[in-house]
C-alpha positions as CSV (number, residue, x, y, z in Angstrom):
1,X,-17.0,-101.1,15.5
2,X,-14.8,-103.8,14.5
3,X,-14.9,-102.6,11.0
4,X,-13.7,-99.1,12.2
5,X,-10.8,-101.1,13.9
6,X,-9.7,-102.9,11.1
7,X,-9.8,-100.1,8.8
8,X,-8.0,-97.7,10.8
9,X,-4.9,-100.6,11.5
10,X,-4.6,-101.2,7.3
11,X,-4.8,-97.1,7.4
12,X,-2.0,-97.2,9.6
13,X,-0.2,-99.7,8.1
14,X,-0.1,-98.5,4.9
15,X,0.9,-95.4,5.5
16,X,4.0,-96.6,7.6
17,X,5.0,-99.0,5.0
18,X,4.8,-96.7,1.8
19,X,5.5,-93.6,3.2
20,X,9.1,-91.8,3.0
21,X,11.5,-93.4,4.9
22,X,12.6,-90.5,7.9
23,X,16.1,-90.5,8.3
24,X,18.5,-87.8,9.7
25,X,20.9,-87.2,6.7
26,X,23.8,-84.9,7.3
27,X,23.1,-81.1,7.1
28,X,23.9,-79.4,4.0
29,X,27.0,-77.7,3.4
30,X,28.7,-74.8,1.8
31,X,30.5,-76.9,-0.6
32,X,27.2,-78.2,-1.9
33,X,25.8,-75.4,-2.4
34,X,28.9,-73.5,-4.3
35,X,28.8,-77.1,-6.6
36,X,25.0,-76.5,-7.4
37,X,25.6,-72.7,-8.2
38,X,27.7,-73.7,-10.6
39,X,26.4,-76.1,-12.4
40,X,23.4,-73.5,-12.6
41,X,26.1,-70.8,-13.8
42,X,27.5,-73.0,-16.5
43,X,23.8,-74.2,-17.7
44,X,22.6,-70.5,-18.0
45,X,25.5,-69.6,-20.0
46,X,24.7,-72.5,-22.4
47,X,21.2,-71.3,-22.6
48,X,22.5,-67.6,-23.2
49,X,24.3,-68.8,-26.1
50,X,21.7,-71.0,-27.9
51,X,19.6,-68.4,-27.7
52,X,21.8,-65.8,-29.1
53,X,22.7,-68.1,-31.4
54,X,19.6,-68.8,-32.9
55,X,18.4,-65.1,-32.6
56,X,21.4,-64.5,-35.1
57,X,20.8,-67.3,-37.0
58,X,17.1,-66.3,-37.4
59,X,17.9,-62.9,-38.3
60,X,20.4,-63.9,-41.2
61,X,17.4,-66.3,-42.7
62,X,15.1,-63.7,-42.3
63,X,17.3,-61.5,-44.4
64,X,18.1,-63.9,-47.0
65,X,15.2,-65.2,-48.1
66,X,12.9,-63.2,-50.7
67,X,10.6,-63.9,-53.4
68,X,10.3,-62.4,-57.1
69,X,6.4,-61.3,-57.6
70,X,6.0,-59.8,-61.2
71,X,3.6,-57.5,-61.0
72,X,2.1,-56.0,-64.7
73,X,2.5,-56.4,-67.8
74,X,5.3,-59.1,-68.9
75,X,7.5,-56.5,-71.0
76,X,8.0,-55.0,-66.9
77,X,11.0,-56.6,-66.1
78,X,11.9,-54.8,-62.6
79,X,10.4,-57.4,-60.4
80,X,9.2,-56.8,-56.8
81,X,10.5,-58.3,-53.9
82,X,8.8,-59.9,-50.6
83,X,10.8,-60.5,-48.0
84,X,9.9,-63.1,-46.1
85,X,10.5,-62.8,-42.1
C-alpha cells in the first residue's frame, strides 16, 4: 500500500512539473491570421516559380542533349541520334 502511495505522488509530481505550462493567452485575431495568409501566399508563389522554373529548365536539357551512335559500316557517315531525356 505504501508503495502505491508513493508511486502515485512521483506520478503526480511529475506530470505537474513537466507538463505544459496552462496559461490563458489572448485570443487570436484577425490580424494574425491575415499576416499568416500571407506569408503562406508569398511562400506558394515561390514554390510555383521554382517549380516552373525547373520544369523549363529540365525541358531545355532534355532537348539539348544527344548522342552520335554510328551504326554500319564506317564509310556511313549519317550518324544516328539518341536523345537523351
Amino acid at each position: 500500500m505504501k508503495k502505491i502511495i508513493v508511486f502515485a505522488l512521483m506520478l503526480i509530481l511529475s506530470a505537474t512539473s513537466f507538463s505544459q505550462p496552462v496559461t490563458n493567452t489572448a485570443p487570436t485575431v484577425k490580424t494574425d491570421y491575415l499576416k499568416k495568409s500571407g506569408g503562406q501566399t508569398t511562400t506558394a508563389w515561390m514554390l510555383l516559380a521554382c517549380g516552373t522554373a525547373g520544369l523549363a529548365g529540365a525541358m531545355i536539357a532534355a532537348g539539348s542533349f544527344s548522342i552520335d551512335i554510328h551504326f554500319g559500316s564506317s564509310s556511313d557517315k549519317s550518324p544516328s541520334r539518341l536523345l537523351l531525356a
